[in-house]
C-alpha positions as CSV (number, residue, x, y, z in Angstrom):
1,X,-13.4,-0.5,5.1
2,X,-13.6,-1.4,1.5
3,X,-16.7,-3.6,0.3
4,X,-15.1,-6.8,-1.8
5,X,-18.1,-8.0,-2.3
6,X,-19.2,-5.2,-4.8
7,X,-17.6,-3.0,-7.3
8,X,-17.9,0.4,-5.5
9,X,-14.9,2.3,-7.6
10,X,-12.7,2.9,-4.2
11,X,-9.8,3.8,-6.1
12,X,-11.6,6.8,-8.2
13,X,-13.4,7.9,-5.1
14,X,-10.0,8.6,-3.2
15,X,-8.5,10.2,-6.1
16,X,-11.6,12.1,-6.1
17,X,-11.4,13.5,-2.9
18,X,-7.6,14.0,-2.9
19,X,-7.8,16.3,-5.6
20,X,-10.9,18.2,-3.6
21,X,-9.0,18.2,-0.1
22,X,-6.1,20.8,0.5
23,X,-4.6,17.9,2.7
24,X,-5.5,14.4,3.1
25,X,-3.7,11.2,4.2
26,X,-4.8,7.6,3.4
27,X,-3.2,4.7,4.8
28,X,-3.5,1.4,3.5
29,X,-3.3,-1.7,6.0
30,X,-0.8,-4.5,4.5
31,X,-1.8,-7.5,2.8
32,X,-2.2,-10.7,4.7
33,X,-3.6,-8.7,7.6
34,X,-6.4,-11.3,8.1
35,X,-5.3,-14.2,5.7
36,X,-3.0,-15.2,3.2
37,X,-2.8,-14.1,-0.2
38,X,-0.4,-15.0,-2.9
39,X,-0.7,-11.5,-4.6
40,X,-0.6,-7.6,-3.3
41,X,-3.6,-5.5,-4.1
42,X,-3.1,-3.1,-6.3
43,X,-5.4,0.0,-5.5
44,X,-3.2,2.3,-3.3
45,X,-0.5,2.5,-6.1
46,X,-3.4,3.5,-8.4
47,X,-4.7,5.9,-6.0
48,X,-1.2,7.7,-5.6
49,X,-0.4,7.9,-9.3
50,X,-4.1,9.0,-9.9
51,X,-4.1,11.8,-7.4
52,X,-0.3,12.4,-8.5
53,X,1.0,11.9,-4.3
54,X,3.6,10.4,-3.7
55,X,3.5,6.9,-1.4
56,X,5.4,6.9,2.1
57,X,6.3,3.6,2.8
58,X,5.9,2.6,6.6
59,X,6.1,-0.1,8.4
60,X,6.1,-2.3,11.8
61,X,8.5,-5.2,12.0
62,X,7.2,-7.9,14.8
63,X,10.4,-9.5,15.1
64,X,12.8,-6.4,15.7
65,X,10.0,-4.9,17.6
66,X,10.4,-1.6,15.7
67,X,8.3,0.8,13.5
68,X,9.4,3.7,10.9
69,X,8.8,4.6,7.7
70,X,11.2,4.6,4.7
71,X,11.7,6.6,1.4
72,X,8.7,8.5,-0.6
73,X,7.9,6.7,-3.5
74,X,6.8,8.1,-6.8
75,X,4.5,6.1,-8.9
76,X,6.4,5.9,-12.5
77,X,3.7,4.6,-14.2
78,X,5.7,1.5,-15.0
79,X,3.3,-0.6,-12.4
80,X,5.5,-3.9,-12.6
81,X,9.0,-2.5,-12.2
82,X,7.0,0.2,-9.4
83,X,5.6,-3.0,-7.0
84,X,8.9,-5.1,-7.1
85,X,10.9,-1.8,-6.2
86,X,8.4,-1.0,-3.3
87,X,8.6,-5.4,-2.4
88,X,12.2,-4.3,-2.0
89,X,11.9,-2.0,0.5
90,X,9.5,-4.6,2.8
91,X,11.9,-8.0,2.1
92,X,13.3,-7.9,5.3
93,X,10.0,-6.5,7.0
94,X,8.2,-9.3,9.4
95,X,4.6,-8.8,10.9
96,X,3.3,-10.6,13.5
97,X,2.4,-13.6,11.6
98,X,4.7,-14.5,8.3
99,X,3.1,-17.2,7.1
100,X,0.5,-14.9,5.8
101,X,3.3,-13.0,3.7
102,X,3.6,-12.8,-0.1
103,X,6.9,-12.0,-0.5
């Protein structure tokens, strides 16, 4: 679980050990897991284009009762244009609890 409370340099940690491991998967939980918030962190896109991985975007939809995954995404570098591409992909997504979604 990541610390909030502290700067602990998570990001440069994970790139850290992805470029030690000969394999290694992190997942990332979604925002509004536990509450809402009006902006997505940040740090897995940082961690993917750091280590140079590419991001598999997964999923569970509440409402359809499904799970899959969808296209690998490559980090361009172009963070903005990057996070509104990947927002695409999770538009029509619903978790358990949509209230708690940002977009």
């Amino acid at each position: 679980p990541v610390d909030r409370s502290r700067s602990n340099n998570l990001v440069s940690a994970v790139v850290e050990e992805s470029n030690r491991s000969e394999r290694l998967v992190v997942a990332v939980p979604p925002e509004g897991s536990r509450a809402k918030v009006n902006s997505w962190k940040t740090g897995f896109y940082y961690i993917a284009a750091g280590a140079r991985v590419p991001i598999l975007l997964a999923y569970l939809d509440y409402e359809k009762k499904a799970g899959g995954y969808g296209p690998l995404f490559i980090p361009t570098g172009n963070i903005e244009n990057d996070m509104n591409n990947i927002k695409e992909f999770y538009k029509d997504i619903h978790g358990k609890i949509d209230s708690k979604r940002s977009i």
